[in-house]
C-alpha positions as CSV (number, residue, x, y, z in Angstrom):
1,X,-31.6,42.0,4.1
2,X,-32.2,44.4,1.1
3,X,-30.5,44.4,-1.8
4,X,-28.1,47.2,-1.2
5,X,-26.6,45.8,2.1
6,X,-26.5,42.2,0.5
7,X,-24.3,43.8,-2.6
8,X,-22.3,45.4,-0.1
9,X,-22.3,42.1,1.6
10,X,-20.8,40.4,-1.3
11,X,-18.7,43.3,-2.2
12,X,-16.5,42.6,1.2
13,X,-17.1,39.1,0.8
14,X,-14.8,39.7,-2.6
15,X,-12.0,41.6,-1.0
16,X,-11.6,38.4,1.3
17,X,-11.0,35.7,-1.4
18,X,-7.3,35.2,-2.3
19,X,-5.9,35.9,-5.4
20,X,-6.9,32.4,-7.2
21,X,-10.1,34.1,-7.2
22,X,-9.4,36.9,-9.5
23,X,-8.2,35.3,-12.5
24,X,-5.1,33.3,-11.3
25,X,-5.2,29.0,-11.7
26,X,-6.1,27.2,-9.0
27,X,-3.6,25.1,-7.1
28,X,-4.6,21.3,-8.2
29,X,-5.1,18.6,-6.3
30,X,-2.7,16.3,-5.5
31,X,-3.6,13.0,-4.1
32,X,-0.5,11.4,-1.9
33,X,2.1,9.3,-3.3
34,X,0.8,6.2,-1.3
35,X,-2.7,5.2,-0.8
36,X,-4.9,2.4,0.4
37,X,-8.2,1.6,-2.3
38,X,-10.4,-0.5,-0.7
39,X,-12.0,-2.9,-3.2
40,X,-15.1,-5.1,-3.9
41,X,-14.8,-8.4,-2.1
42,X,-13.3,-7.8,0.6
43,X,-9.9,-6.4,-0.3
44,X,-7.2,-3.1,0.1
45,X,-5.0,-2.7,-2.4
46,X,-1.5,-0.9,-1.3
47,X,-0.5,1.3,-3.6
48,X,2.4,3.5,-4.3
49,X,2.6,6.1,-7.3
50,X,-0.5,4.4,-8.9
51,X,1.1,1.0,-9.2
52,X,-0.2,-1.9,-6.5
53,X,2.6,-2.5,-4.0
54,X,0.4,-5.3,-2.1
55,X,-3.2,-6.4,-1.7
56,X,-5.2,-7.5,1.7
57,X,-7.6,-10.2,1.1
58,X,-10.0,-10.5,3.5
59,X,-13.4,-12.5,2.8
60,X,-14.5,-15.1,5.5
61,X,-14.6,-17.2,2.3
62,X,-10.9,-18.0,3.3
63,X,-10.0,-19.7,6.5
64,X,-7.9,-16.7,7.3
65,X,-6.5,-13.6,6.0
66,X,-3.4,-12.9,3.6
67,X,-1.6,-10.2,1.5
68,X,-1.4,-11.0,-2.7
69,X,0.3,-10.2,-4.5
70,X,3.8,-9.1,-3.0
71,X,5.0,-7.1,-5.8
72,X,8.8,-6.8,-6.8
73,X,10.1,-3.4,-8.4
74,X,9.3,-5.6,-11.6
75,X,5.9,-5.8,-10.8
76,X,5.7,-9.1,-10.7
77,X,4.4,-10.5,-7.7
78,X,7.3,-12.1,-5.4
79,X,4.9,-14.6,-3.9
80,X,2.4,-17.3,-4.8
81,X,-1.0,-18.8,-3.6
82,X,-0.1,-22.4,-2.5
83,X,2.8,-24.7,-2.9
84,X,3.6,-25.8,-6.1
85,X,4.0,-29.7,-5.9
86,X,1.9,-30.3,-2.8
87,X,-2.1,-29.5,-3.0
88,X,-2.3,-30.4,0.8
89,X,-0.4,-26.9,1.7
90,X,-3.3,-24.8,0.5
91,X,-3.3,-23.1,3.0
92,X,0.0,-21.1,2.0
93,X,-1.7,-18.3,0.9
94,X,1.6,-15.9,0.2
95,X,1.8,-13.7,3.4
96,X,-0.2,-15.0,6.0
97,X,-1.1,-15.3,9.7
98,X,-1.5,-18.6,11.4
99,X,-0.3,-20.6,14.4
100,X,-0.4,-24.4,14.7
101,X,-1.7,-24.5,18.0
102,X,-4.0,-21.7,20.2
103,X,-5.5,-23.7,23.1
104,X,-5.0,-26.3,21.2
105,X,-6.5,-26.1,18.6
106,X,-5.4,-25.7,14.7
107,X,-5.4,-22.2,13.3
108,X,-2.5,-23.3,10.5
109,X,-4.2,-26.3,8.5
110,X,-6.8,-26.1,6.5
111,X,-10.8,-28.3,6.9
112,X,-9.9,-27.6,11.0
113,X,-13.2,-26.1,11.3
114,X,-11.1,-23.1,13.0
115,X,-11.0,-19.8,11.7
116,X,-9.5,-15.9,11.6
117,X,-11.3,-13.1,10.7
118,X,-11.5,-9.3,10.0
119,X,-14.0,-8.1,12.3
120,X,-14.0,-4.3,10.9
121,X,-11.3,-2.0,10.4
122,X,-10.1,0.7,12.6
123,X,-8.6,3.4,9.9
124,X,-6.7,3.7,6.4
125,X,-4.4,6.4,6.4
126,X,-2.5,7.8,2.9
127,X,0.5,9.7,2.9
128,X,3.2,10.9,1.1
129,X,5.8,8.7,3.0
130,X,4.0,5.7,3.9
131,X,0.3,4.0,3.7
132,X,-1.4,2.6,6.7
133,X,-4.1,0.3,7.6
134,X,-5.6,-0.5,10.9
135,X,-7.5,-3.3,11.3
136,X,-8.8,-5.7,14.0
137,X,-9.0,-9.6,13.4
138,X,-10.7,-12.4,15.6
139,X,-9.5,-16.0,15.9
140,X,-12.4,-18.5,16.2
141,X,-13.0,-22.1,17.4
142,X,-14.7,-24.9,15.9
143,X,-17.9,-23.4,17.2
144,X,-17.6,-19.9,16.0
145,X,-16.6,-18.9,19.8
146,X,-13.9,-15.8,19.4
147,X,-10.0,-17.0,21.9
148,X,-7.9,-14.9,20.6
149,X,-8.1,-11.1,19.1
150,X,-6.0,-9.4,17.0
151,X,-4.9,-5.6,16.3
152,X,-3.0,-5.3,13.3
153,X,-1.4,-2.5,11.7
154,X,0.0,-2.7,8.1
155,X,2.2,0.0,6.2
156,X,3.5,0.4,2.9
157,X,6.8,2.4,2.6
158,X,8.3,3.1,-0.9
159,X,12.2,2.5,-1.0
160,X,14.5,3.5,-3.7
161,X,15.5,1.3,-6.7
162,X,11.6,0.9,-6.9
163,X,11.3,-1.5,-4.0
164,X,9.2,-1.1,-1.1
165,X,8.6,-1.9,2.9
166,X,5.6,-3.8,4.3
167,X,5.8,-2.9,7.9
168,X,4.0,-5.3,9.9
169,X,2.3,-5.0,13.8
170,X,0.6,-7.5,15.6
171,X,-0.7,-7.2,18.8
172,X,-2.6,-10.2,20.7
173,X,-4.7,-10.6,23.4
174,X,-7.2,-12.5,24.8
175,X,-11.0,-12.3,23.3
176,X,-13.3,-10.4,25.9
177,X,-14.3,-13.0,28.4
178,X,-11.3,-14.8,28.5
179,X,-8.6,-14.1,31.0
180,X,-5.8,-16.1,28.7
181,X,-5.4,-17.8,25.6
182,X,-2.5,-20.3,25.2
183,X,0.3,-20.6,22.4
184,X,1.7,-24.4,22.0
185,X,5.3,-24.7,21.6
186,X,5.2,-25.3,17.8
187,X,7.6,-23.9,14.3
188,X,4.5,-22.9,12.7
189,X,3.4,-19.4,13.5
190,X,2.6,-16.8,13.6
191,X,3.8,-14.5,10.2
192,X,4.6,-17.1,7.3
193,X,5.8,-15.9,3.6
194,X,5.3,-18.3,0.5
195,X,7.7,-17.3,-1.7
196,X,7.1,-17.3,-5.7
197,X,8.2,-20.8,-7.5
198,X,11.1,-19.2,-9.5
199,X,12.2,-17.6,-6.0
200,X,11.9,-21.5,-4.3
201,X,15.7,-22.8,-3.9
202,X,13.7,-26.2,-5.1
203,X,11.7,-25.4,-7.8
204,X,13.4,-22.1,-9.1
205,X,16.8,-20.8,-9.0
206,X,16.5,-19.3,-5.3
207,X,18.4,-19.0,-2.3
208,X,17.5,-18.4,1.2
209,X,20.8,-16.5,3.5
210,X,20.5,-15.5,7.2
211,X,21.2,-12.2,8.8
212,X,24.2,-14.9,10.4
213,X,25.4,-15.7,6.6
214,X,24.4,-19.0,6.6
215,X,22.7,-20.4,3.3
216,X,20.1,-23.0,2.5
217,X,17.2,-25.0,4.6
218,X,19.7,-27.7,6.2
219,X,22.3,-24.6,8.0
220,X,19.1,-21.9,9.2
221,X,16.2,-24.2,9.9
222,X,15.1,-23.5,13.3
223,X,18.5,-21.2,13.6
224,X,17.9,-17.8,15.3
225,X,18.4,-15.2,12.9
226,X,18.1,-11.2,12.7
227,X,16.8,-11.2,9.2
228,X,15.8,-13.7,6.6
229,X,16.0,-13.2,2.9
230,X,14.8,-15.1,0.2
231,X,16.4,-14.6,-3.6
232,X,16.0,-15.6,-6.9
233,X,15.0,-14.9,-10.5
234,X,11.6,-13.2,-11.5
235,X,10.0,-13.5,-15.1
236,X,8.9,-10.2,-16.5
237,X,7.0,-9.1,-19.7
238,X,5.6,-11.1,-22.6
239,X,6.2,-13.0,-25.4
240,X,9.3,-12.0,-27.3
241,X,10.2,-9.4,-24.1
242,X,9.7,-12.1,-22.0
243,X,13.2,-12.2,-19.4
244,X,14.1,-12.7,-16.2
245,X,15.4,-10.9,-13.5
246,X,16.7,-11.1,-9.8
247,X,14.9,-9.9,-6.9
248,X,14.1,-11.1,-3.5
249,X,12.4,-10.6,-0.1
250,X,14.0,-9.7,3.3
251,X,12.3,-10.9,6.2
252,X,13.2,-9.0,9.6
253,X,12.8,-9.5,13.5
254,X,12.5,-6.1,15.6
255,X,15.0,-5.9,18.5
256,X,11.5,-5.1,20.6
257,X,10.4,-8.4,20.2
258,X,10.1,-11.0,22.6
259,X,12.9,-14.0,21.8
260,X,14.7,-11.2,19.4
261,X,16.2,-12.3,17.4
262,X,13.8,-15.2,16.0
263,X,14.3,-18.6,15.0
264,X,13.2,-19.5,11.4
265,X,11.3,-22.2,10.2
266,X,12.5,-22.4,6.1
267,X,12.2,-24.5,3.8
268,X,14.1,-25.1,0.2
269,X,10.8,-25.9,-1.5
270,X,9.8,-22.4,-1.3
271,X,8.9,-20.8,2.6
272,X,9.9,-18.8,5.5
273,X,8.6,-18.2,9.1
274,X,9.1,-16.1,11.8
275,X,8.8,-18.8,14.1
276,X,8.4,-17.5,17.4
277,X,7.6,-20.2,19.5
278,X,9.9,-22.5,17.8
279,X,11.6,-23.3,21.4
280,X,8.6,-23.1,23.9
281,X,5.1,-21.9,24.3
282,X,3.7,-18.3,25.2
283,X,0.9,-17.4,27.7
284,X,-0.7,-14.4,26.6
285,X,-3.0,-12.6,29.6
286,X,-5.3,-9.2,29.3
287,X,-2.7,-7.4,31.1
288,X,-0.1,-8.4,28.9
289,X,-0.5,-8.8,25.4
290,X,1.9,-10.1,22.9
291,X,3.2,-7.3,20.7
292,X,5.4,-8.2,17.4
293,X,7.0,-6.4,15.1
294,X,8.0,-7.7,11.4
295,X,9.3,-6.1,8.0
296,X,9.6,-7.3,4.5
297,X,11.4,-5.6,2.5
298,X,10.8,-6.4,-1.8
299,X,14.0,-5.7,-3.4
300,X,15.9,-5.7,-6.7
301,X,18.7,-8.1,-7.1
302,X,20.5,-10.6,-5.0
303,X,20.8,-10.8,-1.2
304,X,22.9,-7.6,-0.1
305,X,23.9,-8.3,3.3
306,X,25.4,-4.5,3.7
307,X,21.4,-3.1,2.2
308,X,19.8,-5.6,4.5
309,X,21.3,-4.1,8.3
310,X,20.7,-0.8,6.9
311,X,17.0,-1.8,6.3
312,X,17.5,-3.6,9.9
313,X,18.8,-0.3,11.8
314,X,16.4,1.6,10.2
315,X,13.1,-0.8,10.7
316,X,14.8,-1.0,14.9
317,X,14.8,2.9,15.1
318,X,11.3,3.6,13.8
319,X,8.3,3.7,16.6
320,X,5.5,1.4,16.5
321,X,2.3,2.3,16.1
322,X,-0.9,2.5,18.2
323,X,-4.2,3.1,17.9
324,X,-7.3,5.5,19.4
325,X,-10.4,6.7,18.4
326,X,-10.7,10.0,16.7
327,X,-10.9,13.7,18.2
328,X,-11.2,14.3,14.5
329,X,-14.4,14.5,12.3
330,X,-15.5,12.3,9.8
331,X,-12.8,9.4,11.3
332,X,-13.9,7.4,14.1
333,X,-10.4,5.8,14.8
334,X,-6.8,7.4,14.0
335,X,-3.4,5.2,13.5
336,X,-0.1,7.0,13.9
337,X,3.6,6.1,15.1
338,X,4.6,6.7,19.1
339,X,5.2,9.9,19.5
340,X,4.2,11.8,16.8
C-alpha cells in the first residue's frame, strides 16, 4: 500500500470513530455491583458493592466444603467455625454440606476417612442483580472411590436494609459407574447452618421461630416447617464503639422440593438443618436425580414473620438454574435461570 492510499485509509478510518474519539471523555468502566474474586487457597469470595457478602472454602485440606463467613448488614459474620462448648462437632463448619449416611457410610462426622470435594468449577458469573457460581463436587469413600456427585449452583442477591440472599441449588446424582447411590433415613443432612455464639438461644441471646410460629428447640425439632429463622444480637466495632445489634438468618424450603415443606433438625445450642430425610430414606438413580432448592436470607433485626413470606413468595417464584457448556468464547460453561 503506498503512502497516499494508507493516509486515505486512515483518513476514512477517522470518520468511523464515534465522537469519544475527538476530544469527548470516555465512558468509564464500571464493574458490576456483585462479583465473585476467586482467591488463593482455594476460595470465592461473594461480594456485593466491594464489601464480602460470603466466602467458599474449598481446599481438600477440609473433609468437605463450606461458606465463611456469613456476613450480617453489620458486617459481622452471622456464623461461626465449630460449636462453642463441644470440640467433637468440628465439623460444623458454618454453612455446610453433609449427610450422615450415603451407602452407608459417614459423610457428616469428622476422622470417617470419607470425603467431599470440588472437582473443578463450571462458571462464575457477575452481575448487577445477583452473583453466581457453578461448581461441581464429588463425594468419596474411604478409599478415594467417587458414589455420589454433586452440581451446585450458589448466588448472592443484595436485599435492601443492606442484607442479602444466598440462593442455594443442589443437584445429586449417582458418580459415573454407579446406577444408584443410597440416602439413610437420618436428621443430619444435607444443608446445615452453624449459627454465631451470640445468635445460639444457649450461649447468646438468640431465638430460633418457625415459618409455623413455633419458638425454641423443644416445639420445631424435627417439625416440618416452610422457613427457619435464627435471631439474636451481633457485636460490632471496637473498643469504646464496641455495641450490639440484632440480626438474624432465615432459612427457606422451595415449594419444588421433594417432602416441601422440610422438617428441621435445631438445636438451642446454636444450629439448624434442612433435614430432608428426617422421616425416611431416598434412592437417588441416573435418571432421576435429586434436585433441592434452599435460601438464606441475612437480615437486620428480629424475626419478621410478615418480611420472611415475602422473601418465601419471592424465593418460590424465581426459576432455578441449569447449566451447559458455552456457545460463547473465552467461557467453556454458562449458568443462567430457566428460561432466560
Amino acid at each position: 500500500m503506498t503512502r497516499l492510499c494508507l493516509s486515505i485509509f486512515v483518513l476514512f478510518l477517522f470518520t468511523l470513530v464515534p465522537p469519544v474519539a475527538q476530544g469527548q471523555e470516555p465512558v468509564p468502566y464500571m464493574p458490576d455491583r456483585v462479583e465473585l474474586i476467586p482467591l488463593p487457597d482455594n476460595q470465592v469470595s461473594f461480594r456485593i458493592d466491594g464489601l464480602e457478602a460470603t466466602r467458599w472454602h474449598f481446599d481438600p485440606k477440609y473433609p468437605r466444603p463450606f461458606f465463611f463467613p456469613f456476613n450480617g448488614p453489620s458486617g459481622s459474620s452471622l456464623t461461626r467455625m465449630g460449636h462453642p462448648g463441644a470440640q467433637n462437632h468440628d465439623h460444623h463448619r458454618s454453612i455446610w454440606f453433609a449427610h450422615h449416611k450415603v451407602n452407608g457410610l459417614n459423610f457428616w462426622a469428622e476422622g470417617t476417612g470419607t470425603a467431599i470435594r470440588q472437582k473443578f468449577w463450571y462458571c462464575y458469573r457477575d452481575g448487577e442483580k445477583e452473583a453466581v457460581m457453578a461448581s461441581v463436587l464429588g463425594w468419596y469413600d474411604t478409599e478415594g472411590k467417587e458414589l455420589m456427585e454433586q452440581d451446585l449452583v450458589a448466588a448472592t442477591i443484595p436485599q435492601d436494609n443492606g442484607g442479602h440472599l444466598l440462593e442455594i441449588q443442589i443437584t445429586m446424582r449417582p458418580a459415573v459407574g454407579q446406577p444408584e447411590v443410597t440416602l439413610d433415613q437420618t436428621n443430619f443432612g444435607f444443608l446445615a447452618v452453624r449459627v454465631a455464639k451470640t445468635l445460639s438461644h444457649t450461649f447468646g441471646g438468640g431465638q430460633l421461630t418457625s415459618s409455623e410460629g413455633l419458638v425454641g428447640e423443644e416445639a420445631i425439632f424435627g417439625k416440618p416447617a416452610r422457613w427457619m429463622d435464627y435471631s439474636g444480637p451481633v457485636p460490632v466495632g471496637s473498643e469504646a464503639g464496641r455495641k450490639t445489634v440484632i440480626e438474624g438468618i432465615t432459612f427457606f424450603d422451595h415449594p419444588e422440593n421433594p417432602r416441601y415443606p422440610t422438617a428441621w433438625h435445631v438445636r438451642s445450642d446454636g444450629w439448624m438443618g434442612a433435614a430432608f430425610c428426617l422421616g425416611e430414606g431416598h434412592t437417588i438413580t441416573t435418571g432421576n436425580p435429586l434436585v433441592l432448592r434452599y435460601l438464606l436470607h441475612a437480615h437486620a433485626g428480629t424475626c419478621d414473620p410478615d418480611e420472611a413470606e415475602k422473601t418465601a413468595a419471592a424465593f418460590a417464584s424465581r426459576r432455578g438454574f441449569e447449566i451447559a457448556k458455552s456457545k460463547q468464547p473465552h467461557r467453556q460453561f454458562e449458568v443462567w435461570r430457566h428460561g432466560e
